[in-house]
N, CA, C and O atoms as CSV, one atom per row, in Angstrom:
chain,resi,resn,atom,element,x,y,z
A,1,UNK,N,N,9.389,14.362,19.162
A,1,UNK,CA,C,8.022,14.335,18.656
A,1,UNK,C,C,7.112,13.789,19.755
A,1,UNK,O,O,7.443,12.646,20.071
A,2,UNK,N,N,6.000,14.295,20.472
A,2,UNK,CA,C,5.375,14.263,21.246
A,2,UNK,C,C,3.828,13.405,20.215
A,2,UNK,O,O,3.428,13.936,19.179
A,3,UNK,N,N,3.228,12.182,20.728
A,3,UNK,CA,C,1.916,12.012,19.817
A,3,UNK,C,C,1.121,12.374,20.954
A,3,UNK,O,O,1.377,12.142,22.135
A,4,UNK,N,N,-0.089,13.099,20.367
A,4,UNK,CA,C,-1.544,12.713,20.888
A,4,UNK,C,C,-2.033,11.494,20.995
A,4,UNK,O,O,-1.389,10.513,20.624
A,5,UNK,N,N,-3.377,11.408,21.578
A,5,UNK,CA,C,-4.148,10.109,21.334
A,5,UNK,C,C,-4.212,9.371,20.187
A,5,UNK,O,O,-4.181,8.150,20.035
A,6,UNK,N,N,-4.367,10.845,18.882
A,6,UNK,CA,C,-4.442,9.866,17.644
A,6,UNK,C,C,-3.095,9.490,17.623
A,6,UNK,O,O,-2.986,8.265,17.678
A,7,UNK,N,N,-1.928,10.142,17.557
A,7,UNK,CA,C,-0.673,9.492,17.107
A,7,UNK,C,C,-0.545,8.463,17.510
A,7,UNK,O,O,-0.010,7.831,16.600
A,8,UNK,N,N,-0.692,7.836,18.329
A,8,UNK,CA,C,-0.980,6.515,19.464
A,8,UNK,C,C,-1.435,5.432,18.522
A,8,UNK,O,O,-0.878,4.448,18.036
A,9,UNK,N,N,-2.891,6.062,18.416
A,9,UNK,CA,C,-4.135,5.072,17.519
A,9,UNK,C,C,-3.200,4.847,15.913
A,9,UNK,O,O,-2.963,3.720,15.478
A,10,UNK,N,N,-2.731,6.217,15.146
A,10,UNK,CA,C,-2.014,5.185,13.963
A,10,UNK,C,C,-1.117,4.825,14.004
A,10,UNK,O,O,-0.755,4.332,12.936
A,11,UNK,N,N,-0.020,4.764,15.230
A,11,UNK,CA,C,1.051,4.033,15.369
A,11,UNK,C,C,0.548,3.135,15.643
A,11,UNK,O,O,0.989,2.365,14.790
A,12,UNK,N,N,0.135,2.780,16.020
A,12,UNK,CA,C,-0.407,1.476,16.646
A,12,UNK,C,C,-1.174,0.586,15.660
A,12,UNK,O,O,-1.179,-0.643,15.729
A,13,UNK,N,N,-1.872,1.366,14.666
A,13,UNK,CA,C,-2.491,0.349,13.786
A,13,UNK,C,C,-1.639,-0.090,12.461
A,13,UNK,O,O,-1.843,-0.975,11.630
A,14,UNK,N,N,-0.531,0.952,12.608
A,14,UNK,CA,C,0.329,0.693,11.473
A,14,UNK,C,C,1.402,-0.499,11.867
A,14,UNK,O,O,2.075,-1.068,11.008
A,15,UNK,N,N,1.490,-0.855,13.514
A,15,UNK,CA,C,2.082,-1.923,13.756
A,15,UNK,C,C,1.245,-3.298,13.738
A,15,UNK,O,O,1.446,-4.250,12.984
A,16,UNK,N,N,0.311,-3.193,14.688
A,16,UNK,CA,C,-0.691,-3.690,14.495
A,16,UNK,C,C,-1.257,-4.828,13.285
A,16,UNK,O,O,-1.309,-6.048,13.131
A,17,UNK,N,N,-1.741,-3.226,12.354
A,17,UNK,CA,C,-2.881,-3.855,11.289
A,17,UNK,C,C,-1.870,-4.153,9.897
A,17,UNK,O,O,-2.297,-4.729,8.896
A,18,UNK,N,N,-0.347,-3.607,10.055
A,18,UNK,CA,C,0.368,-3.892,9.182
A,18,UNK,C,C,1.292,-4.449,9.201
A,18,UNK,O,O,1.343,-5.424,8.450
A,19,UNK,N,N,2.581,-4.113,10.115
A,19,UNK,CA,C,3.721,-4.634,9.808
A,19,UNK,C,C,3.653,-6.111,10.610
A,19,UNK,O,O,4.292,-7.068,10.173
A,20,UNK,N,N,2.927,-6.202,11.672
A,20,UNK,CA,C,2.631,-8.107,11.665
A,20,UNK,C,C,1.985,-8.608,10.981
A,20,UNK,O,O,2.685,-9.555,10.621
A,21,UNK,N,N,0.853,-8.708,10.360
A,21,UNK,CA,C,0.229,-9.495,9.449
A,21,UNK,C,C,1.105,-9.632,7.759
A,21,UNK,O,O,1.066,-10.509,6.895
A,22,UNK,N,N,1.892,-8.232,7.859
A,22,UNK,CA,C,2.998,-8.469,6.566
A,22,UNK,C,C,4.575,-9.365,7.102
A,22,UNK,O,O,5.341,-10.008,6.385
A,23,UNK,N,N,4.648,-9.147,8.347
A,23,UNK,CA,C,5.610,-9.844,8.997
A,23,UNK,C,C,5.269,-11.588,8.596
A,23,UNK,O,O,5.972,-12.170,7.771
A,24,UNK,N,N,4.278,-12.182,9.200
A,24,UNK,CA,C,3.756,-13.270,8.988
A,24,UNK,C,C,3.853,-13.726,7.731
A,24,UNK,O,O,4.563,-14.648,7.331
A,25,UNK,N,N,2.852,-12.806,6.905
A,25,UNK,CA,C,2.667,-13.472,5.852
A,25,UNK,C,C,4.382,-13.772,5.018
A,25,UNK,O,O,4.659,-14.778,4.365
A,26,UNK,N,N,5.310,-12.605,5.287
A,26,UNK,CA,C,6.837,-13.200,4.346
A,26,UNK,C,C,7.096,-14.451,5.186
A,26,UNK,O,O,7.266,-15.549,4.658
A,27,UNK,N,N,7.117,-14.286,6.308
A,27,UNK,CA,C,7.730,-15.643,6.818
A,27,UNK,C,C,6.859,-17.185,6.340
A,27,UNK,O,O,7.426,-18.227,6.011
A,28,UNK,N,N,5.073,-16.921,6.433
A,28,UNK,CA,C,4.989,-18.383,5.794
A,28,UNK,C,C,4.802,-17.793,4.261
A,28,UNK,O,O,5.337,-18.705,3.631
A,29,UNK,N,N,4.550,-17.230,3.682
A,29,UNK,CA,C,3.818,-17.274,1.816
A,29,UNK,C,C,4.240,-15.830,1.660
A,29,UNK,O,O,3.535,-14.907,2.069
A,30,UNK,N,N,5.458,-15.646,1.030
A,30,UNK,CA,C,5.773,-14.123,0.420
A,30,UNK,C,C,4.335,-13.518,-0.282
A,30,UNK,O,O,3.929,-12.377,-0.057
A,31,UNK,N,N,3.748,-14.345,-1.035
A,31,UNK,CA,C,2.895,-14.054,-1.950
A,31,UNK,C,C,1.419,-13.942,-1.238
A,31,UNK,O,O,0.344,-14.112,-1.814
A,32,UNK,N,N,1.568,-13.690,-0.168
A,32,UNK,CA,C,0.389,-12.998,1.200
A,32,UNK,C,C,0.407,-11.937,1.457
A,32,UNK,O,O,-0.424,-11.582,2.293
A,33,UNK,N,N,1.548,-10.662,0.762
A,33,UNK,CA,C,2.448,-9.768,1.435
A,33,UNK,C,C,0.939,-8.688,1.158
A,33,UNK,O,O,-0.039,-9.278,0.700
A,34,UNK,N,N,0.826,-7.482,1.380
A,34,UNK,CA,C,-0.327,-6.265,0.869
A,34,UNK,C,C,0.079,-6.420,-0.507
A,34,UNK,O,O,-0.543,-7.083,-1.337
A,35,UNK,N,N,1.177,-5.764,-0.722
A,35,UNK,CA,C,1.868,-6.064,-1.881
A,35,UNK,C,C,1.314,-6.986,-3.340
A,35,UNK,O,O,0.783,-6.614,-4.387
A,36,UNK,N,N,1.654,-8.096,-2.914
A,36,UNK,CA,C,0.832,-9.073,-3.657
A,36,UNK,C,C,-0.594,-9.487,-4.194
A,36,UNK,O,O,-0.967,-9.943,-5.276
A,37,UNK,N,N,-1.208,-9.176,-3.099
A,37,UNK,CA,C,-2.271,-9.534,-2.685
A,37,UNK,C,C,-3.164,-8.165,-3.824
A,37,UNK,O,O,-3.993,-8.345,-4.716
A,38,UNK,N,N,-2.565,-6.883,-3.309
A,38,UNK,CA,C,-3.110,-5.746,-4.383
A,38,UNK,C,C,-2.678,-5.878,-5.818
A,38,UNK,O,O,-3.364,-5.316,-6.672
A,39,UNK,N,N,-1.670,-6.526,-6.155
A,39,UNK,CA,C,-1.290,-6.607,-7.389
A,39,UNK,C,C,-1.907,-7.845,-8.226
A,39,UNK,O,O,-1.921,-8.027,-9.443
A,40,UNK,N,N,-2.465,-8.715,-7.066
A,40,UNK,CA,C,-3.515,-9.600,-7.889
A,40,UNK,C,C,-4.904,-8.925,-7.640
A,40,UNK,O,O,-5.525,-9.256,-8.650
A,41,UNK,N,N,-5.496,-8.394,-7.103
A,41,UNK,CA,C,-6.432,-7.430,-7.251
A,41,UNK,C,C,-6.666,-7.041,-7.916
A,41,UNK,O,O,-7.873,-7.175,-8.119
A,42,UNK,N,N,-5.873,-6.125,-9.028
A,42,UNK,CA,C,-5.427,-4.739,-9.576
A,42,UNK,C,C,-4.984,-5.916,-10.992
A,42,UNK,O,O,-4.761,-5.459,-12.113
A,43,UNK,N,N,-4.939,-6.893,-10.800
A,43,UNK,CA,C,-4.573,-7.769,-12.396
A,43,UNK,C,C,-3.092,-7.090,-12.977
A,43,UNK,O,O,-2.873,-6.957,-14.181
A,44,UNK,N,N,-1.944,-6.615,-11.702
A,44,UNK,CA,C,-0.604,-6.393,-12.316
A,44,UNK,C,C,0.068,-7.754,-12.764
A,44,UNK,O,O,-0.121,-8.805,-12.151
A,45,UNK,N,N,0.942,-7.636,-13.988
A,45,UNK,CA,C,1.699,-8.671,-14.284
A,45,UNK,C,C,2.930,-8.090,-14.573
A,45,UNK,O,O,2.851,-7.039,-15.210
A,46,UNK,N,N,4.035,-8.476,-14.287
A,46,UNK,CA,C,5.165,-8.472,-14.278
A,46,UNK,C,C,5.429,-8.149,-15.860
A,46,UNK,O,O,5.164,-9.131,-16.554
A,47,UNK,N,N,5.947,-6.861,-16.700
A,47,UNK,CA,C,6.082,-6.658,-17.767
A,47,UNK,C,C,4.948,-6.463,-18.914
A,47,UNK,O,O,4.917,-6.637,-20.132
A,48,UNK,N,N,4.095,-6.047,-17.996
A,48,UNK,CA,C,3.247,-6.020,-18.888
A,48,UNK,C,C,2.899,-4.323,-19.683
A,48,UNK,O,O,2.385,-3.352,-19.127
A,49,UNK,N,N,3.195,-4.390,-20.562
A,49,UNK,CA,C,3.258,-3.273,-21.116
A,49,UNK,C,C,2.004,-2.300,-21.119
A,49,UNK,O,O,0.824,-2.580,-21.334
A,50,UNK,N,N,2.671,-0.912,-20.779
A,50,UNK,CA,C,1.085,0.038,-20.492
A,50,UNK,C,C,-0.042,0.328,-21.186
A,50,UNK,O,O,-1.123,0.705,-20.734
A,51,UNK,N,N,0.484,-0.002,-23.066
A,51,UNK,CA,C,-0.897,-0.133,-23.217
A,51,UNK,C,C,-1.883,-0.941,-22.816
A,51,UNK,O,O,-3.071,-0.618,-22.852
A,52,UNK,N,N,-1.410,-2.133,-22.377
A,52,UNK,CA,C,-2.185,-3.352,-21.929
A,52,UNK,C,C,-3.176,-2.981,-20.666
A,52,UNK,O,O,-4.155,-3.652,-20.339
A,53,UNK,N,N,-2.823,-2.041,-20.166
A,53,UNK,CA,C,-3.786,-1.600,-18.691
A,53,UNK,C,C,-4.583,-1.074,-18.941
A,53,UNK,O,O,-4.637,-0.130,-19.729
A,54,UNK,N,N,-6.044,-1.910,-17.871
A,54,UNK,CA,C,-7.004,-1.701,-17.904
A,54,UNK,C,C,-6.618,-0.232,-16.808
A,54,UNK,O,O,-5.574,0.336,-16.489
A,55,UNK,N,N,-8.390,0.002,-16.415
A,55,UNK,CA,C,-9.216,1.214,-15.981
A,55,UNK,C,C,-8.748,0.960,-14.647
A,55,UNK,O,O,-8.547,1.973,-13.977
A,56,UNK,N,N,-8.523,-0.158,-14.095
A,56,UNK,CA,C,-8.363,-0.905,-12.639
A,56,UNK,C,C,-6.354,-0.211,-12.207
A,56,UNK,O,O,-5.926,0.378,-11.214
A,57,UNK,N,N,-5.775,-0.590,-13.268
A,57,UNK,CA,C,-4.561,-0.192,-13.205
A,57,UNK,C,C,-4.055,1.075,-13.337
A,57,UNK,O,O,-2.958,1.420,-12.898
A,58,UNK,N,N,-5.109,2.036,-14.149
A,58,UNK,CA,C,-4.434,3.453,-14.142
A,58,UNK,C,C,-5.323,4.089,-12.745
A,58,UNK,O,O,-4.775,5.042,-12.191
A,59,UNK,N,N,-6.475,3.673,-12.238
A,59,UNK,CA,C,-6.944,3.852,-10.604
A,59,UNK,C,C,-5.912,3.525,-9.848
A,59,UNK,O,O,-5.624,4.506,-9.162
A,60,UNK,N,N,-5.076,2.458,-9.592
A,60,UNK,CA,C,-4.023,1.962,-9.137
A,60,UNK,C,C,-2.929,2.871,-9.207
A,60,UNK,O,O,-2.222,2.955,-8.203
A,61,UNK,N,N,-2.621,3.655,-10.325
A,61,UNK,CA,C,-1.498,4.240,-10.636
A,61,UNK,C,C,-1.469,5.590,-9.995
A,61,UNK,O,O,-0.397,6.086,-9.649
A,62,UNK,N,N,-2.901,6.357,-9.781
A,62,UNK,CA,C,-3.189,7.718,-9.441
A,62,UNK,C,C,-3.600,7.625,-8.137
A,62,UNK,O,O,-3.511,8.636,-7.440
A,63,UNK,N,N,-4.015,6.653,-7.693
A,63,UNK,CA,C,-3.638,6.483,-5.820
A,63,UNK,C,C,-2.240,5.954,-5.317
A,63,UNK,O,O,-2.004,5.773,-4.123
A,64,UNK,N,N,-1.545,5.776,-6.091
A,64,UNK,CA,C,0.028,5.530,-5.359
A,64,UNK,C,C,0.206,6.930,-6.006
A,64,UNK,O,O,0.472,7.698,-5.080
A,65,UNK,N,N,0.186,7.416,-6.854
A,65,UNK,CA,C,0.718,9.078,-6.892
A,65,UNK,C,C,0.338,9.673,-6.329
A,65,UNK,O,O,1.219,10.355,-5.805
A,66,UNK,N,N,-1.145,10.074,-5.839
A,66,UNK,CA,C,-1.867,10.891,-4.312
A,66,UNK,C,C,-1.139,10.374,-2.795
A,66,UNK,O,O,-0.554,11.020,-1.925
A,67,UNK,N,N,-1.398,9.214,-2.894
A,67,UNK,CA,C,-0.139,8.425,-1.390
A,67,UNK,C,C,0.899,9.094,-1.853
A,67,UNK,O,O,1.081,10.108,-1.179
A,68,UNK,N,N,1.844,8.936,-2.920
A,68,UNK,CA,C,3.441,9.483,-2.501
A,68,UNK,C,C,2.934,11.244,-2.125
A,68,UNK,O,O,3.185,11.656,-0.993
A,69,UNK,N,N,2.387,11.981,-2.913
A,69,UNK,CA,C,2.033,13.410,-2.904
A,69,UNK,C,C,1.639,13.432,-1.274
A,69,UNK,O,O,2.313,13.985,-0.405
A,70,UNK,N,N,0.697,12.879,-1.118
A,70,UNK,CA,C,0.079,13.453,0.405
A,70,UNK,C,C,1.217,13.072,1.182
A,70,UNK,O,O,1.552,13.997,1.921
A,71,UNK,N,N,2.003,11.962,1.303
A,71,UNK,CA,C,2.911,11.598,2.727
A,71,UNK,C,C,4.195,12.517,2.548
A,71,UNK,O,O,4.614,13.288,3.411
A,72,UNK,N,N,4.792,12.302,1.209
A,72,UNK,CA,C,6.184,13.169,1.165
A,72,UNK,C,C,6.419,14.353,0.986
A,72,UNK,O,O,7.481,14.908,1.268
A,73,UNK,N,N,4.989,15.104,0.265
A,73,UNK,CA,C,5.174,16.561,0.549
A,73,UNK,C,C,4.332,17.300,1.204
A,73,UNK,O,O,4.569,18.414,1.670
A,74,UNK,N,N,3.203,16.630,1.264
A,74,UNK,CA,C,1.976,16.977,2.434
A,74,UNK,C,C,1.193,17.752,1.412
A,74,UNK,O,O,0.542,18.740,1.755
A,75,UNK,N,N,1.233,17.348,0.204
A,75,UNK,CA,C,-0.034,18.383,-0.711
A,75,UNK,C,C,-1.006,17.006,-0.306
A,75,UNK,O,O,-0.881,15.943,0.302
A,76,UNK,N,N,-2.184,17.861,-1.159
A,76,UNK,CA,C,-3.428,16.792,-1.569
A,76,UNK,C,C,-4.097,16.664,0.031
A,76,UNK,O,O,-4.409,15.536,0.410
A,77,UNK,N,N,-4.312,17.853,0.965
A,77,UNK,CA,C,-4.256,17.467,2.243
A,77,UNK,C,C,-6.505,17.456,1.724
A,77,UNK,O,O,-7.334,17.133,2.575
């Protein structure tokens, strides 16, 4: 696999702008992770049953289904 300039620019920001600042944060405060941090955002709780979700959580639910769609099969371009 050969990158261009951009391939460069999002490899680089995906090391960068992600996997160190998520690196960091497990090593001092798991609960710093993106992870976390969106799931207190987004008001997820551990078991909380689906009728219980707000408007915030089913937005939440249909952008991790467009992310899996666009990266693993390349629809939704």
């Amino acid at each position: 696999m050969r990158m261009n300039g951009w391939g460069w620019y999002w490899a680089a920001w995906i090391v960068i702008g992600f996997a160190v600042p998520e690196t960091i944060a497990l090593i001092r405060n798991p609960k710093d992770t993106l992870s976390d941090t969106v799931w207190r955002w987004f008001g997820v709780q551990e078991g909380m049953p689906i009728w219980h979700w707000s408007v915030l959580h089913i937005a939440l639910l249909l952008f991790m289904v467009w992310l899996f769609g666009h990266f693993v099969f390349g629809i939704w371009r």
